[in-house]
N, C-alpha and C positions, 0 to 999 in steps of 0.2 A: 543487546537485543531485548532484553528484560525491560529494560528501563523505557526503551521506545515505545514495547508494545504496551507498557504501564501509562504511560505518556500519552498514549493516544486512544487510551480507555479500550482496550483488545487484549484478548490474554498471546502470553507469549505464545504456544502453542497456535492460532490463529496465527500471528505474524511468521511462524516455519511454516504452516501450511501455503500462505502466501507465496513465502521465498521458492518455495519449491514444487508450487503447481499444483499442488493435492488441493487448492483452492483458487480454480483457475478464474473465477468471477465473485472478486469482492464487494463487496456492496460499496453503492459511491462513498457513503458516511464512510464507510473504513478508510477508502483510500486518501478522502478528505483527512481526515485524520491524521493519518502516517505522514501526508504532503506538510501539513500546518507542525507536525513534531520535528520533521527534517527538514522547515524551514523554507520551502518549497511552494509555489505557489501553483496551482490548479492549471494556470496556464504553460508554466515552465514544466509540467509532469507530462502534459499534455505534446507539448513539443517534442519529448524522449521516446513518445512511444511510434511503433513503424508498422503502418498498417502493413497485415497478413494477408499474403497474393493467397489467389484463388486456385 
């Protein structure tokens, strides 16, 4: 986890808050970031995620 969140210029502490909700709206730069460390393209993150019923 260290090494990602190093990787993707974010302190580890930032990428737990991520994991775990305490930072429920990351900035796009971060998540561009964490997408381009894990290899991931912006369009295939976008796919994963499920929009929230109302």
């Amino acid at each position: 986890m260290t090494e990602i969140a190093a990787n993707a210029g974010i302190s580890a502490e930032t990428l737990r808050k991520i994991e775990t909700g305490r930072a429920p709206t990351p900035a796009f730069f971060t998540v561009a970031a964490l997408a381009g460390v894990l290899g991931l393209s912006m369009d295939e993150l976008a796919g994963q995620c499920v929009p929230v019923a109302l």
